[in-house]
C-alpha positions as CSV (number, residue, x, y, z in Angstrom):
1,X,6.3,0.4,-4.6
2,X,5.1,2.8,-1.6
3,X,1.7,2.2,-0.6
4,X,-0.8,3.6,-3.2
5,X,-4.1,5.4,-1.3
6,X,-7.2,6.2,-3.0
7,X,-10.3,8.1,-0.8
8,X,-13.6,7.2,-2.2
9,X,-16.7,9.3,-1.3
10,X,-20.3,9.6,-1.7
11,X,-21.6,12.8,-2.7
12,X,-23.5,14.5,0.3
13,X,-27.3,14.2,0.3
14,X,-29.5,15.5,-2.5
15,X,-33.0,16.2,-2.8
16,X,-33.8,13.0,-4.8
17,X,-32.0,11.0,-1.6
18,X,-35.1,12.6,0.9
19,X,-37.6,11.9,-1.3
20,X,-36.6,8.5,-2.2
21,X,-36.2,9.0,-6.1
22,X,-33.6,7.6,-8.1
23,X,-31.0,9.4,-9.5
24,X,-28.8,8.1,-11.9
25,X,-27.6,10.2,-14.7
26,X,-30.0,12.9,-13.4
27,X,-29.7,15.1,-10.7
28,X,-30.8,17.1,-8.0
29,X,-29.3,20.0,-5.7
30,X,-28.0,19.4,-2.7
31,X,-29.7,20.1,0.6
32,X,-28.9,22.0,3.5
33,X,-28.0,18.9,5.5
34,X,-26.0,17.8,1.9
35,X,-24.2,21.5,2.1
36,X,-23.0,20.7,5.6
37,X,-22.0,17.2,5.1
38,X,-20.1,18.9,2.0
39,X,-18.3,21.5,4.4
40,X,-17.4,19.0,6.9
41,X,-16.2,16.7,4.1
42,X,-13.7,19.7,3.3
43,X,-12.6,20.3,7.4
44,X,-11.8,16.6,6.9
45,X,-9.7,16.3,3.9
46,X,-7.7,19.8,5.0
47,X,-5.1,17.6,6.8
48,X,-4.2,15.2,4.2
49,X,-2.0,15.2,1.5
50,X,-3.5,15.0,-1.6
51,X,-1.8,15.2,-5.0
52,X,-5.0,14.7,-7.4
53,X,-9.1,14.5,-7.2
54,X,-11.9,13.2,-9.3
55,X,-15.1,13.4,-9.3
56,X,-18.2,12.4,-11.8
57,X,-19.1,15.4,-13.9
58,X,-22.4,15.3,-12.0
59,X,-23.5,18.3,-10.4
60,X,-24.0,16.9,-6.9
61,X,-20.4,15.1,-7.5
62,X,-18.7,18.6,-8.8
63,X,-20.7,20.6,-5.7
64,X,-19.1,18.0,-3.0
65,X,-15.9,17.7,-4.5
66,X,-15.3,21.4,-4.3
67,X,-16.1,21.6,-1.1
68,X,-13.7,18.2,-0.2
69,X,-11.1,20.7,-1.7
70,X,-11.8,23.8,0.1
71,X,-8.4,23.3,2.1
72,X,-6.5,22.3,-1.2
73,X,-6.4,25.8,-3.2
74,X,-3.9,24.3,-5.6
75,X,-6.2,21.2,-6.4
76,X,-9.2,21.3,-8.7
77,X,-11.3,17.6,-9.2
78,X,-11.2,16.8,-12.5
79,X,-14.1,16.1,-13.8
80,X,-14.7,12.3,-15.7
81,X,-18.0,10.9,-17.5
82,X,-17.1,7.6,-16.7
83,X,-17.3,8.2,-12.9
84,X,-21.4,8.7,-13.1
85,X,-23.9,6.5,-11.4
86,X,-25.4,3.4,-13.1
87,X,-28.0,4.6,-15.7
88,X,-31.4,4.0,-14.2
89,X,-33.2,4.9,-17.9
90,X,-36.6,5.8,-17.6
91,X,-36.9,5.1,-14.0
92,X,-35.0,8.3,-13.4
93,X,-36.6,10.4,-11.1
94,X,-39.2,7.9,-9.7
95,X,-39.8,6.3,-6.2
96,X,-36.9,4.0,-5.3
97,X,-39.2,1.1,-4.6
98,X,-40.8,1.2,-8.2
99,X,-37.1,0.0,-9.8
100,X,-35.4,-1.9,-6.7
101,X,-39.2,-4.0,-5.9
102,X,-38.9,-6.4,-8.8
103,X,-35.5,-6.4,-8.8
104,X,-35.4,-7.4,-5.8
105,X,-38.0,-10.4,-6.6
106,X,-36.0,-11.2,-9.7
107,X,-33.6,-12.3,-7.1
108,X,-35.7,-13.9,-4.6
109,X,-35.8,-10.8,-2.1
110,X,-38.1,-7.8,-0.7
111,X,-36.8,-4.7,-1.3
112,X,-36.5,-2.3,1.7
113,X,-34.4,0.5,1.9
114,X,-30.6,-0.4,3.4
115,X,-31.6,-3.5,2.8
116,X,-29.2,-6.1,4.4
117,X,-29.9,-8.6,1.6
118,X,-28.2,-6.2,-0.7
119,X,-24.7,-7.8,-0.1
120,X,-26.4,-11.6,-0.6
121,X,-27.7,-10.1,-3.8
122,X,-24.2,-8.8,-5.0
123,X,-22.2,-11.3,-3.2
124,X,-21.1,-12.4,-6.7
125,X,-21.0,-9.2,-8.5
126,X,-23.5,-6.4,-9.9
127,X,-23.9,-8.0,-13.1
128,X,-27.1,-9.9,-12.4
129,X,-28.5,-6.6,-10.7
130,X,-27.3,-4.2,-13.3
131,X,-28.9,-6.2,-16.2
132,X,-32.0,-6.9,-14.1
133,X,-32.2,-3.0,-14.3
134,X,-31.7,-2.7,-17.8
135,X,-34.5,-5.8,-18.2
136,X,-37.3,-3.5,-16.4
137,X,-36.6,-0.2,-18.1
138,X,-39.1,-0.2,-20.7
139,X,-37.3,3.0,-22.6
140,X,-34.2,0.3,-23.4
141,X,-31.5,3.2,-21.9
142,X,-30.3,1.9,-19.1
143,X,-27.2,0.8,-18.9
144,X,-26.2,-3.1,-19.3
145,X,-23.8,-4.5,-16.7
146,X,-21.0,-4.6,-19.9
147,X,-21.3,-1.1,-20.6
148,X,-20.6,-0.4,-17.2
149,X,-17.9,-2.3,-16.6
150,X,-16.5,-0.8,-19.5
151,X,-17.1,2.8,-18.7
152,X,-16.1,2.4,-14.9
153,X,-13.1,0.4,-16.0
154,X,-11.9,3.4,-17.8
155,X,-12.5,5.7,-15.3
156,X,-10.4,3.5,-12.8
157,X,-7.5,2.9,-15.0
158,X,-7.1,6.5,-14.7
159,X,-7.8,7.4,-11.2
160,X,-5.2,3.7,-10.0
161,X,-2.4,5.4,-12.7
162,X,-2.9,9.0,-10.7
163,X,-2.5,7.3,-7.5
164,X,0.4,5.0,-7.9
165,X,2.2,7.4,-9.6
166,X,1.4,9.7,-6.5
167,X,3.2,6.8,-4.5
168,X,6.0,6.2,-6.4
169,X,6.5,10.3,-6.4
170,X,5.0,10.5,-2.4
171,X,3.1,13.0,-3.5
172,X,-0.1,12.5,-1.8
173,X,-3.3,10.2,-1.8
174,X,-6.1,10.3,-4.4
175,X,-9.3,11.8,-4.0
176,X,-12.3,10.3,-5.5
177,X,-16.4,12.0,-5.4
178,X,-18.6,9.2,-6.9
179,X,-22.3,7.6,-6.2
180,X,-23.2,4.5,-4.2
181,X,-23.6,1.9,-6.5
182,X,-21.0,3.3,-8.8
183,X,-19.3,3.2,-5.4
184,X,-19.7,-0.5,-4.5
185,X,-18.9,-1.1,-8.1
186,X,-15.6,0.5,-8.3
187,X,-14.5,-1.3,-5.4
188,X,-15.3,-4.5,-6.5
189,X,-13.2,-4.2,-9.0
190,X,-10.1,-3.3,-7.2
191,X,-10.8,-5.9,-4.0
192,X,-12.9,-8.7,-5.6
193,X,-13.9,-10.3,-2.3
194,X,-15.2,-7.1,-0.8
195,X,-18.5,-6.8,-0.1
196,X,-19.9,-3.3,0.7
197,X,-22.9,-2.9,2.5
198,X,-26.3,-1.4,1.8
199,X,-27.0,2.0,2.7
200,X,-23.4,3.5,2.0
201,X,-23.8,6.9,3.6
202,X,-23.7,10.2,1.9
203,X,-20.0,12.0,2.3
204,X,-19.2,8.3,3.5
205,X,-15.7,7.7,3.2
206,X,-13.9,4.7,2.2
207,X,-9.9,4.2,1.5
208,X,-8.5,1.5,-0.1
209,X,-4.8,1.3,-0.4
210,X,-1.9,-1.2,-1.8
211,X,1.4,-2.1,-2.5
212,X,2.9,-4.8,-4.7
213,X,1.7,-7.2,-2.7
214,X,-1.9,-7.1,-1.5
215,X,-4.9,-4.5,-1.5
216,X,-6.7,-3.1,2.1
217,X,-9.7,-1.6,2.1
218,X,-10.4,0.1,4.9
219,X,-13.6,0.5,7.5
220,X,-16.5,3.1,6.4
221,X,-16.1,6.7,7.6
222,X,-19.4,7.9,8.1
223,X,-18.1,11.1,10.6
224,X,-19.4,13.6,7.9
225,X,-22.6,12.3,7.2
226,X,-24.1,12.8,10.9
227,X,-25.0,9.7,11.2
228,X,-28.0,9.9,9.6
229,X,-30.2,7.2,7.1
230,X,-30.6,7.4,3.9
């Protein structure tokens, strides 16, 4: 089989990302710095071949997406449920530190943002963090770490059958607009051993490619996001 390439992006920054709110399954507007990483994000993709995009049906998924596509008139990102963030529940919406604080301590760690024990935390998956999550939310809707894995399971069957038939065709590569942790998530998935960092950046771009023999994942593209924290 040719080599199979999928581009995995983070949306560009939202409103909830400055304030420091989560945002799961709700959302926020982009911001003017977001709309700029957005339009970079499309003077990026504009030389590669691409034969098919997703993207969460999220709006500040759909909004980036669009503008990944802007030099791809005869692409439009089709639009997938099972691409959205984890489900923070009721924590929606409120401070970052309010959620990822005892989760962190359930794990034997201080949260801070970017935190560089993220990866120690995950080093053997997102299960124990996803299920921490779901342990806090006193509503009871955040997601567990099974109904995750099924939903972003689903999704990916879909977006690896796009791309290696895209190989076997040499059509193009695979776009993909997604979240950070659904991000991290996705990835584990195809490349087991990989551990992403904390602190992916927004319109951060990662590709991960493969053949019948073994999967690459490449190094963090970060030139659309300015550079900045998050």
């Amino acid at each position: 089989m040719a080599k199979a390439r999928i581009h995995f992006v983070r949306h560009a920054e939202t409103l909830f990302n400055v304030n420091g709110q989560l945002q799961g399954w709700c959302d926020s507007p982009l911001t003017e710095k977001g709309e700029r990483q957005a339009a970079a994000l499309g003077e990026r993709f504009r030389g590669e071949r691409l034969a098919a995009a997703f993207t969460s049906d999220l709006l500040r998924t759909r909004t980036t997406a669009a503008a990944a596509l802007t030099g791809h008139p005869h692409l439009s990102a089709t639009e997938m449920h099972e691409l959205r963030e984890w489900n923070f529940g009721s924590w929606e919406g409120k401070p970052n530190a309010s959620l990822w604080g005892p989760v962190f301590r359930d794990h034997g760690y201080t949260y801070a943002p970017a935190s560089p024990d993220w990866p120690h935390m995950t080093a053997n998956g997102f299960d124990s963090v996803i299920d921490a999550v779901h342990r806090h939310d006193p509503s009871g809707r955040a997601e567990t770490s099974r109904q995750v894995s099924v939903r972003l399971v689903r999704g990916l069957d879909v977006v690896v059958a796009a791309a290696e038939h895209s190989a076997h065709t040499e059509s193009g590569d695979v776009l993909v607009v997604t979240h950070g942790a659904v991000l991290g998530t996705l990835l584990r998935h195809l490349a087991p051993t990989h551990l992403l960092p904390a602190g992916f950046p927004n319109c951060g771009i990662i590709t991960v490619s493969w053949d019948d023999r073994h999967v690459i994942v490449g190094e963090t593209d970060a030139s659309c996001s300015f550079l900045t924290s998050i």
